[in-house]
N, C-alpha and C positions, 0 to 999 in steps of 0.2 A: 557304554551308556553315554548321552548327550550331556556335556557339561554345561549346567545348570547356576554356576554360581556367579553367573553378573547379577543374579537375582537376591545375593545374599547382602547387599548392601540396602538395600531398597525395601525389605523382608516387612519391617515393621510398619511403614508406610504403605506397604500395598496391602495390610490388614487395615490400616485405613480407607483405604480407598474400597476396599470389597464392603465395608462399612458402609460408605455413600451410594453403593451400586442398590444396597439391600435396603435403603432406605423407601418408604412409600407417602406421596404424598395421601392426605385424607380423603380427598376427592376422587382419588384413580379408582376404577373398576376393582373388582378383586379376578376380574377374570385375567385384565392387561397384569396385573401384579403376579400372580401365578406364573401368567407366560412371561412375564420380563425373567423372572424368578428361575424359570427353567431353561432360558435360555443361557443367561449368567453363568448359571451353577456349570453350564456344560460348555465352559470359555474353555480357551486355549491358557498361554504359558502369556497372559497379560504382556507382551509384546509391547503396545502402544502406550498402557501405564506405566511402564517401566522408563520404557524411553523419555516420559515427561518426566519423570521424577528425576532419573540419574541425572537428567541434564537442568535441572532446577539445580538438585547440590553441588554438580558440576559450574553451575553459573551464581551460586550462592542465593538463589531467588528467594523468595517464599515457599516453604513448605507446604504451609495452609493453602495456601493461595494451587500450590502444585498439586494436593490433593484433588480437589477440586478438578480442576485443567485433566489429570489423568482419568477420573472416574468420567468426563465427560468424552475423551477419545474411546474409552472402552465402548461407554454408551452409542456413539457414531459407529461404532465399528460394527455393534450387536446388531443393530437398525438397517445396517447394508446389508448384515449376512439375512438379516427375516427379508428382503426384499429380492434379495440375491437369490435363495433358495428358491423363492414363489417364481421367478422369471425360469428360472431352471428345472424345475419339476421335480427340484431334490428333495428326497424324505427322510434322508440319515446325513448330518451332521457329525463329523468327531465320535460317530458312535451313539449319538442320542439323536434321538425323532425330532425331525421340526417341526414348525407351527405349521405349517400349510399340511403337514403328515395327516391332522386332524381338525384344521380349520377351513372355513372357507376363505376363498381369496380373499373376499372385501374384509373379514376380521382380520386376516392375517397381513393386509395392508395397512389397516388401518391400526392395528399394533407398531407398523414398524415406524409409520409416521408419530405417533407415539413417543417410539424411542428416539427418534429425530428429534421432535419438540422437547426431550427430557436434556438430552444431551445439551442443547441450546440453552435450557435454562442451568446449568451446570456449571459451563463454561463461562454462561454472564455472574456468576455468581463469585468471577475472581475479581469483576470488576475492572479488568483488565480490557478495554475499548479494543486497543488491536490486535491481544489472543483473540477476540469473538469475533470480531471483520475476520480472521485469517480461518477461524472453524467455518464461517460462511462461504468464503471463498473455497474450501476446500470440499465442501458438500455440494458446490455447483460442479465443481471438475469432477468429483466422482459420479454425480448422474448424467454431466454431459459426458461421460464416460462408458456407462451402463448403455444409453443411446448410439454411439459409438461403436460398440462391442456388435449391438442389434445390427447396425447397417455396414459398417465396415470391417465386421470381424473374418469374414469369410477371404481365402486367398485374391490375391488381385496385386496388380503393378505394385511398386514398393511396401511390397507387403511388411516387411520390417521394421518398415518407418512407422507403418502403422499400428503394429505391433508394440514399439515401444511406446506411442502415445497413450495406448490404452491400456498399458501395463501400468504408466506413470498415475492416467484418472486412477483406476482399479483398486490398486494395493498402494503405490509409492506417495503419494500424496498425500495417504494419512501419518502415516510412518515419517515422513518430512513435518509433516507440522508437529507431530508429539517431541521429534528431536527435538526441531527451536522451539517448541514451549519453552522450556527454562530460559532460553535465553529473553525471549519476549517478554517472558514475567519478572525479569532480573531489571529490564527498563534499560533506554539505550545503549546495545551492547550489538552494533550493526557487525562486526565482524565476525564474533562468535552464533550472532543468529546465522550469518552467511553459512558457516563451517557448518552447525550442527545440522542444517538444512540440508546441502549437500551431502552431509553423512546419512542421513535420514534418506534421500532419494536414490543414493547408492545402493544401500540397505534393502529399501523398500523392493525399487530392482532386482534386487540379486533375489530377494523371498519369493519372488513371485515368479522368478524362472526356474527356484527348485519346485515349486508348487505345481509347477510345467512339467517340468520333470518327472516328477513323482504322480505325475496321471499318469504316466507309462509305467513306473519301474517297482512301484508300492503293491502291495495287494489290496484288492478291491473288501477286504473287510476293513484295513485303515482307512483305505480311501472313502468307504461307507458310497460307492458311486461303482459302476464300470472301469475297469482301466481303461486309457484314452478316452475318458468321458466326451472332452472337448473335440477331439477329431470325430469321435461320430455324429456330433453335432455339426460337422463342417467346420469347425472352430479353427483357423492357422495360430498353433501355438511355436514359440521358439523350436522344440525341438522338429517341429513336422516342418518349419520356414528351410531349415539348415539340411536337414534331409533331403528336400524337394531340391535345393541349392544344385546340387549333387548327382542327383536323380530326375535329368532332361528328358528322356525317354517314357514312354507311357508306364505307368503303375498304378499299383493299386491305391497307393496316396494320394495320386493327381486324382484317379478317378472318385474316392471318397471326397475331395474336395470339391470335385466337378457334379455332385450331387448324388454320386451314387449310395445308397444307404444298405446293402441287399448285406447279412449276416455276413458270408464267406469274404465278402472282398471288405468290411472294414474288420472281423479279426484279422487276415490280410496285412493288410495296412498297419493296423496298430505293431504287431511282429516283425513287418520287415523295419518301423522306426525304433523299436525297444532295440533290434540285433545289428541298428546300424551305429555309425561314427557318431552320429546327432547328438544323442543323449550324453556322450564325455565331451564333446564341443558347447553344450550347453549348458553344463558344470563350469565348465572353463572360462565360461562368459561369465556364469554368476560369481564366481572366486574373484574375476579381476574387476567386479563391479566390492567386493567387498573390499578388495586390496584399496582401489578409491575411496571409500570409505572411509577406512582408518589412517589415510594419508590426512584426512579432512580435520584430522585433529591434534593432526601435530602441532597446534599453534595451542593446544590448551596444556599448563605443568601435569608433570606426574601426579597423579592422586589415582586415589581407590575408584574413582568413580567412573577416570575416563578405563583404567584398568578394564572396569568392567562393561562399559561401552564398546571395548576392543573385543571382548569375550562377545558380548551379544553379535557385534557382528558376525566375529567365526559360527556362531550358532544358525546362520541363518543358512548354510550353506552344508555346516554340518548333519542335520535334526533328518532323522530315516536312514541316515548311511553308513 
């Protein structure tokens, strides 16, 4: 079983924060309230609230203030995946139906922009000038990222490099800013935002190569998707970059990324990367992106909080294995 307890610091605070998630202004639709409502309810392990909070008591900030800041990264987060889903044609989420499963595009865009403008007001609500410049900046990286994925996701010269650019828009850039939240809301504390930032883009890294991973190696009822979802889309993930590395000679890899779509050569493809080296090399990557991580916080004392900062990170690498 995935050990779950950095989250036992934080317990009572994140009953607040699902508080603010459930709150509705007067004027929202009851249909956007519904779906915000259903999509909440079927989060994940709050990941990004967590990460504001430990590192608010971590950095002694404001609680209130961190309440706040976390309910508004959940919020950003929720808003990418209604957007994310509708680009991908996904209809199972974690196991529950997305919005696009039963809306139309334009509702189910206009939902997630919704959740965008909710999160914005959320986040202004710490009052905090350059947490809200830094959730602004972070929602431009993530859609110039999304655009990114569209035109340079497909294999091509350094592909790695581009890879990890848009692993950083994607997933690490929020994960970076929920880390230095506390630090930013604690007010001048440039060292510890530097650390907690860097642990955060490490983190975020290392989440988003088991999440690569785990398109191969999971089964497709957790996945709630295909396995190798992304390589049948043509998509160059870590493990297919490190494979192909390897694999000079024509395959059914190269061909799947060379456009071929046809049933037998991408199961193919997807089997010769699940039964090759790729997938423990790509583990290997994400472990020593966590080991950085938790090097990032050697500069803060022993306490419960970085404790369990250390736990989160092993979780990221752990969670399916």
């Amino acid at each position: 079983m995935t050990d779950l307890s950095f989250l036992d610091p934080v317990e009572d605070d994140l009953r607040r924060v699902e508080a603010v998630l459930g709150e509705h202004p007067p004027e929202e639709h009851e249909a956007i309230g519904l779906a915000l409502d259903h999509l909440i309810e079927g989060g994940g392990k709050r990941l990004r609230p967590t990460l504001v909070l430990l590192s608010a008591h971590l950095c002694d900030a404001s609680i209130d203030q961190a309440i706040l800041a976390a309910a508004a990264a959940e919020m950003l987060h929720t808003a990418t995946l209604v957007h994310d889903d509708l680009i991908d044609g996904s209809l199972i989420r974690r196991g529950v139906e997305t919005l696009n499963a039963s809306w139309t595009p334009a509702a189910t865009i206009l939902t997630g922009d919704y959740a965008f403008a909710r999160a914005a007001y959320l986040v202004a609500q710490t009052e905090n000038m350059r947490l809200t410049q830094r959730f602004a900046e972070t929602l431009m990286v993530i859609c110039n990222g999304e655009i990114r994925q569209m035109f340079n996701g497909r294999y091509r010269a350094n592909a790695l490099m581009e890879y990890q650019r848009r692993i950083y828009a994607k997933t690490a850039s929020l994960i970076a800013l929920s880390a230095e939240a506390g630090a930013i809301l604690a007010g001048d504390r440039p060292a510890e935002e530097k650390a907690l930032r860097t642990y955060g883009e490490e983190i975020g890294t290392a989440f988003q190569i088991v999440d690569d991973v785990l398109d191969f190696v999971a089964d497709e009822e957790t996945l709630g998707k295909p396995v190798g979802s992304d390589l049948r889309q043509g998509l160059a993930t870590l493990p297919v970059l490190l494979y192909v590395e390897t694999d000079l000679g024509p395959s059914a890899v190269r061909h799947v990324l060379e456009g071929e779509r046809s049933s037998d050569v991408v199961e193919e493809a997807v089997q010769a990367i699940i039964t090759s080296p790729a997938i423990d090399e790509a583990l290997t990557m994400a472990r020593q992106h966590v080991d950085e991580a938790k090097t990032a916080l050697d500069g803060f004392p022993d306490s419960l909080h970085r404790t369990a900062l250390l736990g989160l990170a092993d979780f990221t690498v752990d969670r399916h294995f």
